[in-house]
C-alpha positions as CSV (number, residue, x, y, z in Angstrom):
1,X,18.8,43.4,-77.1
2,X,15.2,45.1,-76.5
3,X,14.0,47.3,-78.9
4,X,13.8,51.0,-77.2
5,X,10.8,52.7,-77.6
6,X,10.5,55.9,-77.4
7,X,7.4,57.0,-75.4
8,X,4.8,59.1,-76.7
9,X,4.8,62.9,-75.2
10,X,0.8,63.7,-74.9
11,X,-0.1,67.5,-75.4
12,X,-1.0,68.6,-72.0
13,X,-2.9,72.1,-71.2
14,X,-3.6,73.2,-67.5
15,X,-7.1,75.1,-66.6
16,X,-6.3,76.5,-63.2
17,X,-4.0,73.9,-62.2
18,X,-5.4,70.5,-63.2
19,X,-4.0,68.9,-66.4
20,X,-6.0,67.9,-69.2
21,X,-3.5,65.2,-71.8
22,X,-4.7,64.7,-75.7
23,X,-4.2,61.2,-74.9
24,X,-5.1,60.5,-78.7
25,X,-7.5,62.4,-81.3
26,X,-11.0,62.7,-80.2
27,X,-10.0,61.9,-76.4
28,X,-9.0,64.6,-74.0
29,X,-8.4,62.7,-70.4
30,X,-8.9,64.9,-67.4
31,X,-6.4,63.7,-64.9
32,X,-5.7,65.0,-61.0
33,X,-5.3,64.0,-57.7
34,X,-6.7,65.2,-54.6
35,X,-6.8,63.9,-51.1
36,X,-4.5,60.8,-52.2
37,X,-7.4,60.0,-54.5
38,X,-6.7,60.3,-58.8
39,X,-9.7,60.9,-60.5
40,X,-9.8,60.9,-64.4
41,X,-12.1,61.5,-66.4
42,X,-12.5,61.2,-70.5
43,X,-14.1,63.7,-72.6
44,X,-14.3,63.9,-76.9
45,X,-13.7,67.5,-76.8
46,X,-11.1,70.2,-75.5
47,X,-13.9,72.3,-74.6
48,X,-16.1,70.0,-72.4
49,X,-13.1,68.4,-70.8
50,X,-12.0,72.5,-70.0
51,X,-15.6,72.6,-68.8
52,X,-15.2,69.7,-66.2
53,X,-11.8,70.8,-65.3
54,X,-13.0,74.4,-64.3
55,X,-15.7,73.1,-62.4
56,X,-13.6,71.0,-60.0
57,X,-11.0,73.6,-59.7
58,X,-13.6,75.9,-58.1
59,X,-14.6,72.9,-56.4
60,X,-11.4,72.2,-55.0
61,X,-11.0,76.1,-54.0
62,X,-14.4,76.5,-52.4
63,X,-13.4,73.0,-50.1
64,X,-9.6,73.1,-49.5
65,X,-7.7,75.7,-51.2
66,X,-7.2,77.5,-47.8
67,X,-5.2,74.1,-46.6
68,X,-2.0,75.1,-49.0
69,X,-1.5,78.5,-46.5
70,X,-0.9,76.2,-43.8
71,X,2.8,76.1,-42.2
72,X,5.0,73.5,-42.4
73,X,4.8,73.0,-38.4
74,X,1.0,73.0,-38.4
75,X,1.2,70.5,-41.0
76,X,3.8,68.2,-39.1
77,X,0.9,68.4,-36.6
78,X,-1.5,67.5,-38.2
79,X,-0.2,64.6,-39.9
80,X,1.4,63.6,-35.9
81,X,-2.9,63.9,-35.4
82,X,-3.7,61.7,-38.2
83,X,-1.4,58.9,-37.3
84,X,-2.0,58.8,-33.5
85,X,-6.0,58.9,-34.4
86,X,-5.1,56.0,-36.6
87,X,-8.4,55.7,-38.5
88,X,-10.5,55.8,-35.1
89,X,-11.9,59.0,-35.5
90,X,-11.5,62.2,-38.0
91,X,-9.8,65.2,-37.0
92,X,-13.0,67.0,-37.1
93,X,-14.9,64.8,-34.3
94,X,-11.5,64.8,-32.0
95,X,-12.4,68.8,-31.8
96,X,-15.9,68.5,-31.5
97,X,-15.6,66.4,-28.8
98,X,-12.5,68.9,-27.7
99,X,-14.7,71.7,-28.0
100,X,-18.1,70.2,-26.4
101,X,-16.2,69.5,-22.8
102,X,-14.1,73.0,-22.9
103,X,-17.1,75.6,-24.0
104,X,-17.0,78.9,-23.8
105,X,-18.4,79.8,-20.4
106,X,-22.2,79.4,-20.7
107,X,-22.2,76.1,-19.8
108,X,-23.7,75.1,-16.6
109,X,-21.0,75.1,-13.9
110,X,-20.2,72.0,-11.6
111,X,-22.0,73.8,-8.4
112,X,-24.8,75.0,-10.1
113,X,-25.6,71.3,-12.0
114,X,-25.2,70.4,-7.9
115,X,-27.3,72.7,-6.6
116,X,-30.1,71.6,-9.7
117,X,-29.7,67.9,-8.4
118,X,-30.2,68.4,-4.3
119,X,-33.5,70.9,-5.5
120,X,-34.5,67.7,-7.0
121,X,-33.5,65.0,-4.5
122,X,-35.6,67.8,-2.0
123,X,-38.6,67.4,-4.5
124,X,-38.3,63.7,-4.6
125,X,-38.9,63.9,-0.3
126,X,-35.3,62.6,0.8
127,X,-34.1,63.0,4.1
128,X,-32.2,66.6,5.4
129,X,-29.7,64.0,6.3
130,X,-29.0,63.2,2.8
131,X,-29.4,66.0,1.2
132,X,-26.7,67.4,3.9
133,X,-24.5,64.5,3.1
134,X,-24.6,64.6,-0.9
135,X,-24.2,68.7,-0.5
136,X,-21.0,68.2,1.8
137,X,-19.3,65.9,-1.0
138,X,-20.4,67.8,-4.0
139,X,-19.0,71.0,-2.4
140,X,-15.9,69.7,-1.5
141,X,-15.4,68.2,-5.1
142,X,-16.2,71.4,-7.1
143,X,-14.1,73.0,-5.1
144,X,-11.2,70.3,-5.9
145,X,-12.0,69.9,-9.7
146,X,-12.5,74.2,-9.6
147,X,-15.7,74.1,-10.6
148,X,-15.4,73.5,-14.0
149,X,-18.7,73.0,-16.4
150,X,-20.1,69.7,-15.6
151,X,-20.1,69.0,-19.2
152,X,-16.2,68.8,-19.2
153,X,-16.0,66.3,-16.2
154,X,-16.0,62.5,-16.2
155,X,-14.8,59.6,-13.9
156,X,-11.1,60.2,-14.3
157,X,-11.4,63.8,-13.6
158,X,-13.6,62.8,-10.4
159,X,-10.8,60.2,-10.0
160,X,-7.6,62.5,-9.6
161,X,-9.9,65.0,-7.6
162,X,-10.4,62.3,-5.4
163,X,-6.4,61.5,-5.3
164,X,-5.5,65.2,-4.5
165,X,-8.0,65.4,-1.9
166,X,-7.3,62.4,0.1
167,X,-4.2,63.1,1.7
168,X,-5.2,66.4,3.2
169,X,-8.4,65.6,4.6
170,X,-7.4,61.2,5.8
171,X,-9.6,59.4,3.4
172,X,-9.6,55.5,4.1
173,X,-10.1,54.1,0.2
174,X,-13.6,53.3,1.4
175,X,-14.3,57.2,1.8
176,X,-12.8,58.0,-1.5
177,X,-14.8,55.6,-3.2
178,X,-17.9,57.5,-1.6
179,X,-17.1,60.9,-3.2
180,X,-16.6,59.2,-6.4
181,X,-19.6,57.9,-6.5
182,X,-21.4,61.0,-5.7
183,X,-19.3,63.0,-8.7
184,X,-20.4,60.4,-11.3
185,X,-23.9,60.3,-10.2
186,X,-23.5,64.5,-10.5
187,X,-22.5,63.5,-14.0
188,X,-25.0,61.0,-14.9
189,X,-27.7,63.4,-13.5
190,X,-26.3,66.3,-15.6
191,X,-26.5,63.9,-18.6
192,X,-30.3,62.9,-17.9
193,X,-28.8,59.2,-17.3
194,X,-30.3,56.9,-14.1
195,X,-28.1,54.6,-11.8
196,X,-25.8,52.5,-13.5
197,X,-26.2,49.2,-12.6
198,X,-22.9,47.3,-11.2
199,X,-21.3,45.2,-13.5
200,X,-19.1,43.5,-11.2
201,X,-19.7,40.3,-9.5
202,X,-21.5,40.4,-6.0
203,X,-20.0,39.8,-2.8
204,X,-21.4,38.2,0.6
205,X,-21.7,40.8,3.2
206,X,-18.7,41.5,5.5
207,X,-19.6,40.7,8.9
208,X,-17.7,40.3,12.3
209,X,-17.2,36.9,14.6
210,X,-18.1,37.2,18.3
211,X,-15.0,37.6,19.7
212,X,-14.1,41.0,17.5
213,X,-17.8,41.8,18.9
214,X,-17.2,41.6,22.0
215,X,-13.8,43.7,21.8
216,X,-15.5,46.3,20.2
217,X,-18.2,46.4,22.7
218,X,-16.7,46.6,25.5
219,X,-13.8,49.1,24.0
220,X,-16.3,51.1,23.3
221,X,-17.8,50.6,26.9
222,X,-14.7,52.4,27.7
223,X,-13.7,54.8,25.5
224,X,-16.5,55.7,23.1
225,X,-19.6,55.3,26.0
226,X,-21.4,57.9,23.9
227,X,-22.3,55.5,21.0
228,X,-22.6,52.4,22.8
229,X,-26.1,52.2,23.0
230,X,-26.5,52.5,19.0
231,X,-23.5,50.3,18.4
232,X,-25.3,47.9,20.2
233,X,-29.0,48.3,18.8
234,X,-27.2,48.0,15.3
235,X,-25.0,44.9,16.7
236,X,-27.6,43.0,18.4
237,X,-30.8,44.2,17.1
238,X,-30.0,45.2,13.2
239,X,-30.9,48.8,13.2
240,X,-29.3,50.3,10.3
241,X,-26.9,52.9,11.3
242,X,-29.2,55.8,9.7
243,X,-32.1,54.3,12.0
244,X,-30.0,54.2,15.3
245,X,-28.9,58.0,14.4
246,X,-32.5,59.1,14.2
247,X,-34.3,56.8,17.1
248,X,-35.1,57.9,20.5
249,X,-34.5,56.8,24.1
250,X,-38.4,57.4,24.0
251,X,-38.9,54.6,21.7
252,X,-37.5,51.5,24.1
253,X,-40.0,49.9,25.6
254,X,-38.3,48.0,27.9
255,X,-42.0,46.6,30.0
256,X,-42.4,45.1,25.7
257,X,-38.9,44.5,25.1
258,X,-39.6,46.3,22.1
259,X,-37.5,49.1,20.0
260,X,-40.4,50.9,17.9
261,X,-39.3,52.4,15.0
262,X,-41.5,54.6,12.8
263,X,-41.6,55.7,9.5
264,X,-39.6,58.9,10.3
265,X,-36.9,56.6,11.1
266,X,-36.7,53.9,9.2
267,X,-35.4,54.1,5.7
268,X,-38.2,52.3,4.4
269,X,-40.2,54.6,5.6
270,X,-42.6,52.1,7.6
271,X,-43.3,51.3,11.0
272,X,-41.5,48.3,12.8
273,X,-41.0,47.0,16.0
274,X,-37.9,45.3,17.0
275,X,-37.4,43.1,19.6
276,X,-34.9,43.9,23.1
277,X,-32.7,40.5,23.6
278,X,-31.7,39.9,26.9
279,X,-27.7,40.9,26.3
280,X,-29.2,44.2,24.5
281,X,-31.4,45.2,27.0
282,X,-28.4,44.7,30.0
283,X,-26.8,47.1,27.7
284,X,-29.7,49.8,27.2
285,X,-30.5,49.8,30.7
286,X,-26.4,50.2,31.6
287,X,-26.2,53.5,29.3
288,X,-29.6,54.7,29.4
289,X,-30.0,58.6,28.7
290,X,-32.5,61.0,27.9
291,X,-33.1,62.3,23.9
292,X,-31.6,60.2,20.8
293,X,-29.4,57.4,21.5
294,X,-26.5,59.4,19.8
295,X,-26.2,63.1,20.0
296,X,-25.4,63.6,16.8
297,X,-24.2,61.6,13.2
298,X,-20.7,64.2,13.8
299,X,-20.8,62.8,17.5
300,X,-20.9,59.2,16.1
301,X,-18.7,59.6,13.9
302,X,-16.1,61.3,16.1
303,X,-16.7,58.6,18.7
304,X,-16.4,55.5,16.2
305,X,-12.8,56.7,15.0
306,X,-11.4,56.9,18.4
307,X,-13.0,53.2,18.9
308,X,-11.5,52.4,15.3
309,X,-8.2,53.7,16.5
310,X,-8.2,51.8,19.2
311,X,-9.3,48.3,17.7
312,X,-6.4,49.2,15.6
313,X,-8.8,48.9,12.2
314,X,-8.3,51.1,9.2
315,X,-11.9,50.2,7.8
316,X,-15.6,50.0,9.0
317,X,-17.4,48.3,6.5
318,X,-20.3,49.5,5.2
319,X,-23.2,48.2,7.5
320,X,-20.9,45.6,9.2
321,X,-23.0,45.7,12.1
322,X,-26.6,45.0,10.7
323,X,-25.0,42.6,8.8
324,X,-23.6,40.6,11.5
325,X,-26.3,41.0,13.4
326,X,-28.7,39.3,10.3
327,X,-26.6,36.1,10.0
328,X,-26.5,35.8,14.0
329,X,-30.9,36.3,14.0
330,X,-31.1,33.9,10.9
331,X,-28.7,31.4,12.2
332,X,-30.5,31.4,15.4
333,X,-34.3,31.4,14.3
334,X,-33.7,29.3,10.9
335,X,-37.0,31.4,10.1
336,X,-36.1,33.9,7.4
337,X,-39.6,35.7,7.3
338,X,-39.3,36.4,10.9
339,X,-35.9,37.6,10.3
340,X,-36.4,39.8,7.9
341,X,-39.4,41.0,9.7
342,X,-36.8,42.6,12.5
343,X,-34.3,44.1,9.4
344,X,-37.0,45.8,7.9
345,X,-36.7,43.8,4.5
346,X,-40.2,43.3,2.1
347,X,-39.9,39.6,0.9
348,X,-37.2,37.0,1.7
349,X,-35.5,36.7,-1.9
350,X,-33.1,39.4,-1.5
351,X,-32.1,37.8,2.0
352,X,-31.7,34.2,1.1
353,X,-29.9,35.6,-1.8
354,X,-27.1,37.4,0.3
355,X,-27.3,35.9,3.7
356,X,-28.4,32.3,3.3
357,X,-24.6,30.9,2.3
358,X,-23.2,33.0,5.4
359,X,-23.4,31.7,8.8
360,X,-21.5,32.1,11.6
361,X,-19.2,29.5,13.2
362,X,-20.2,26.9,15.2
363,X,-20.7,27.8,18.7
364,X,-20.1,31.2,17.4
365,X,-23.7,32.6,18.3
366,X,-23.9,31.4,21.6
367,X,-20.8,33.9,22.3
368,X,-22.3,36.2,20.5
369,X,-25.7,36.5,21.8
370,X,-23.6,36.3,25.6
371,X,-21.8,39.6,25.1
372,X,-22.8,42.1,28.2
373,X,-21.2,45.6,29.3
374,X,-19.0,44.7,32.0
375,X,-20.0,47.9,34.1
376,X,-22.0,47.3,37.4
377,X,-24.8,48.8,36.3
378,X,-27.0,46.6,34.6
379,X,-30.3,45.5,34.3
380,X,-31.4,42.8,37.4
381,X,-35.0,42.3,35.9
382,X,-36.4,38.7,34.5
383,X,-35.6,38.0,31.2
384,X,-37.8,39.4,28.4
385,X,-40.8,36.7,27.2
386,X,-41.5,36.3,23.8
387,X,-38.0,37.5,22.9
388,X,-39.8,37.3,18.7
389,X,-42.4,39.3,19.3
390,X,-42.4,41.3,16.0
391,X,-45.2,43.6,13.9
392,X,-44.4,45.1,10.9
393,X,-47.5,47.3,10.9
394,X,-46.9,48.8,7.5
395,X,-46.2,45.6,6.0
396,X,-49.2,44.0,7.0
397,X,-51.8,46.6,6.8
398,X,-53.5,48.8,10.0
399,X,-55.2,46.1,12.3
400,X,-53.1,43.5,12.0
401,X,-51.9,40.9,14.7
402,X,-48.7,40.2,16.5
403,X,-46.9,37.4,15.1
404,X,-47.1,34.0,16.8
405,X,-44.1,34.0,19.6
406,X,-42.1,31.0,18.6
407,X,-41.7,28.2,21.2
């Protein structure tokens, strides 16, 4: 059997709460814990181990002595905190961050950080159009988030706005996407950030085949005869829908078989002229008016839903048009300078890059460029020479010379 020792009981003497043991003579060990941590600490006399004791004791008081009035409840909570944080972050930063998205009322409110950002897109010269547009959707978010401080919004917030919103006013999941866009760049303006660049992988444009085309053309012949003439400058000539809201019956030259578009137009802001094909020009001449091609964007719009209803399609892709009408130019000139002379594009790498891999089927192009309004009145003049006639004046400098027709 084991001998039983007895063990040793150390004199022990408490200075406002933390022991100090005589472990032996000559050696007075200073021993506590706090936050989970032990310290000890060794000292050869009573007096300078008292010394060190004291000192953390006020220590402790100054830094955490309030904690021990907390209730039980609070202190379930907190340690509920602790776990669910799980060594991510302190408490302390969780309510900083808490407390820097939910201020007290002098932060800058969702409409006023709005109103700031349209002052500046005004300074940087953008369009009424635009500024009308981004206005619209950053109204009708504040008033769906309830114009909280910007500081307190991010893309989930915009998110479930979004979702609330949608139902009430019909948003396809293409317009939804829009108005989230426009929150977070609210955000990212508020936050002195630029664009984002997209970090998901690219996509070929969406375009349409000739028989959809045609459909929609002469649909909209029937029931939409307002914005036929810019669905087809956008379809057959590759306006972009901005530029065939803003240009004039006063710019077809139909003696050139030329559409001149000026900088006030275009969204590059430069001078073009774009050439009348024979099936465009039969269907110019069959709606010709007087004023812009489209009353008005709220016209347009109006007009293309009833069409949209009609072709039974829940989606218009963004720029479907102009980008159908690019693969049909490219696939039919093989020339991409020329064709990107008539878009309105500066240099061919951005093109090649989205339009050389998509061409149209075969046979596809010659239905295409064949698509006439089927009403009587049409044009009976000789087709248009020099059907590539095109001058980018702005592109090539004042002075500068027509392009060589091709054969």
């Amino acid at each position: 059997m084991a001998k039983h020792t007895k063990r040793h009981k150390m004199p022990t003497n408490y200075i406002e709460g933390i022991p100090i043991r005589e472990v032996k003579p000559g050696y007075f060990l200073v021993d506590f814990m706090r936050d989970g941590i032990r310290t000890r600490k060794g000292y050869p006399t009573f007096e300078e181990a008292k010394t060190y004791a004291k000192a953390k004791a006020v220590e402790i008081r100054n830094k955490g002595t309030s904690a021990l009035t907390i209730s039980d409840r609070l202190r379930v909570e907190v340690e509920e905190v602790v776990r669910k944080l799980n060594g991510r972050a302190t408490i302390t930063e969780v309510v900083e961050y808490w407390l820097e998205r939910h201020p007290d009322g002098t932060a800058e409110s969702w409409k006023e950080t709005a109103a700031r950002y349209i002052s500046s897109m005004r300074e940087n010269g953008r369009r009424d159009a635009s500024l009308s547009d981004k206005s619209i959707k950053l109204k009708i978010l504040g008033d769906g988030l309830g114009n909280p401080p910007t500081i307190s919004v991010d893309k989930k917030a915009i998110e479930d706005a979004v979702d609330s919103l949608a139902p009430g006013r019909g948003w396809s999941p293409m317009t939804k996407g829009k108005y989230v866009n426009a929150g977070v760049t609210l955000v990212r303006f508020y936050r002195g950030e630029g664009k984002r660049m997209l970090k998901t992988d690219e996509t070929a444009p969406i375009t349409w085949e000739a028989k959809f085309i045609a459909t929609m053309m002469h649909k909209a012949e029937k029931i939409a005869p307002a914005i036929a003439p810019a669905l087809a400058v956008m379809t057959f000539a590759g306006l972009r829908p901005t530029e065939a809201m803003r240009v004039g019956w006063d710019a077809i030259n139909f003696d050139e078989g030329l559409i001149s578009l000026t900088g006030e137009t275009t969204k590059t802001r430069t001078t073009r002229h774009v050439t009348i094909t024979p099936n465009l020009r039969r269907w110019l001449v069959a709606f010709k008016g007087e004023g812009k091609l489209v009353p008005s964007p709220i016209k347009y719009r109006t007009e293309r839903e009833k069409l949209m209803r009609a072709l039974k399609v829940k989606e218009w892709p963004n720029d479907v048009l102009r980008h159908t009408a690019a693969t049909q130019i490219y696939a039919r000139t093989k020339n991409a300078d020329e064709t990107c002379a008539e878009l309105g594009h500066f240099g061919t790498e951005m093109f090649l890059k989205h339009y050389k891999g998509v061409a149209p089927k075969p046979n596809d192009g010659k239905k295409f460029w064949a698509i006439v309004p089927k009403s009587k009145k049409v044009s009976t003049g000789e087709p248009i020479a020099n059907q590539r006639k095109v001058i980018v004046e702005t592109a090539r400098g004042p002075g500068s010379q027509p392009e060589t027709p091709r054969p």
